[in-house]
N, C-alpha and C positions, 0 to 999 in steps of 0.2 A: 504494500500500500504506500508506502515509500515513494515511489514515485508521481503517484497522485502528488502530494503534498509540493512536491518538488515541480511541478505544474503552477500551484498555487502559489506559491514563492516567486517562479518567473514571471506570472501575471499582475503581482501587488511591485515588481521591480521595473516593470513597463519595459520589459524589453518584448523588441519582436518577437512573433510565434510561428513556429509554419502553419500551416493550413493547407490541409486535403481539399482543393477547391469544387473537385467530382462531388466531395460529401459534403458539404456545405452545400454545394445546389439541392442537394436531393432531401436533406436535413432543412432547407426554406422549403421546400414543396412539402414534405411532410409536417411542419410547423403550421404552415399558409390551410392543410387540411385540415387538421385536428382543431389550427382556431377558427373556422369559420365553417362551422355547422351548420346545414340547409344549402348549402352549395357545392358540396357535392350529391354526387349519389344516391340513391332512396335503394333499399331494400327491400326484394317484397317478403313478407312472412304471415303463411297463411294468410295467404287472397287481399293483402292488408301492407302499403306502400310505406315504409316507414323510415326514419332517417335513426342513424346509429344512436346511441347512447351517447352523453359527450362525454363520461370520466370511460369508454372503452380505449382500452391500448392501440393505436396505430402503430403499425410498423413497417419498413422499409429496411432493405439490406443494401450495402456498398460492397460491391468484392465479399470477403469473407467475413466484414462487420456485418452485424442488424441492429438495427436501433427499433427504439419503441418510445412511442411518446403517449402523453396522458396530461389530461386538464382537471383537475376536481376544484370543484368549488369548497370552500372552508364553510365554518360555523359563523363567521366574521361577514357581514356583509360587504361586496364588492371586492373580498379577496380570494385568491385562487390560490390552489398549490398544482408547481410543475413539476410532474414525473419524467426525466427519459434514463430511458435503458440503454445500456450500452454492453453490446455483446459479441464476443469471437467464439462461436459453438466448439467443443471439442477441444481447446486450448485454453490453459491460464493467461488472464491480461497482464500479468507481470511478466511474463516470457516473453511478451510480443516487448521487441528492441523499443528501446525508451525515444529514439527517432520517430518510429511509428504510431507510437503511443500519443506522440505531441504534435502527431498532425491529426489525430481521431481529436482530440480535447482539445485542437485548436479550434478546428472545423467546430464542434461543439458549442464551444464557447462564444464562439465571434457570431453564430445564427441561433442558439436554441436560449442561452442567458441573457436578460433583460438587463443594463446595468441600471442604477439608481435603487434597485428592491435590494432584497437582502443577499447574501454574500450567500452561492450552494453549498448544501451540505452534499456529502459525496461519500457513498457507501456501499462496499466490495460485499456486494449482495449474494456472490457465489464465485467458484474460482473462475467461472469467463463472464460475468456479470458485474457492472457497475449502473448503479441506482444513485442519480441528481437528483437534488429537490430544490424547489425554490419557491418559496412563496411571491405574488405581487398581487400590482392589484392593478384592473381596469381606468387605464387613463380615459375619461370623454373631455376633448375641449369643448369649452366654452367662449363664448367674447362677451367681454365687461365693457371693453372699450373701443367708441364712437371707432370706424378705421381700420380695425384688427380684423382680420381677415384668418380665418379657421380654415383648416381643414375638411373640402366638399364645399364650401361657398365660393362663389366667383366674385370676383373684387369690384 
């Protein structure tokens, strides 16, 4: 787990990260699904069109990574907690070269972590499984003032 942490180190030191750029794309499409529910797909189940669950696992695989992601809403009003998985089937994520490792957790990091919320927690859920959490909560803008121009309005 050692090298998780050593991750975490390099990102509070602001140095550059690599980044898997393949998995970063495929990790925004899989983020861009899981948060905007009713735009994808409808399943049918029993004669009956229905759109997923929102806290169900999405997932997606890069090469021999799979990832999983998940939305749940808390007890807190307007806050959420984010789950993704991160998984190499068949192998320990501490065997895989610490080079490869930090281009998975860059990719991760730079598409799936929201900065401003709280810092993730990070936990070696099984030897080819790691489990992020992060709580945040839903920004909606507003305008208060005469001029300000939001988000979806035209000026």
């Amino acid at each position: 787990m050692g090298a998780v942490i050593d991750f975490k180190r390099k990102v509070n030191r602001y140095k550059a990260v690599n980044v898997d750029h393949n998995m970063a794309e495929a990790l925004k499409e899989l983020r861009q699904y899981v948060e905007n529910q009713g735009t994808g797909k409808s399943r049918l189940v029993r004669g009956i069109y229905q759109t997923r669950p929102l806290d169900e696992v999405q997932t997606t695989k890069v090469g021999l990574w799979e990832f999983g992601y998940q939305v749940k809403p808390t007890n807190d009003p307007g806050l959420f907690e984010r789950n993704i998985f991160i998984k190499i089937p068949r192998q320990k994520i501490m065997d895989v070269s610490a080079g490869e490792r930090e281009k998975v957790m860059g990719a991760v990091f730079s598409v799936m972590i929201d900065k401003g919320n709280e810092w993730p927690e990070m936990t070696l859920i099984a030897p080819d499984c790691i489990r992020i959490r992060q709580h945040f909560a839903i920004v909606f803008w507003n305008e208060f003032n005469p001029g300000v121009v939001t988000p979806g309005k035209k000026g």
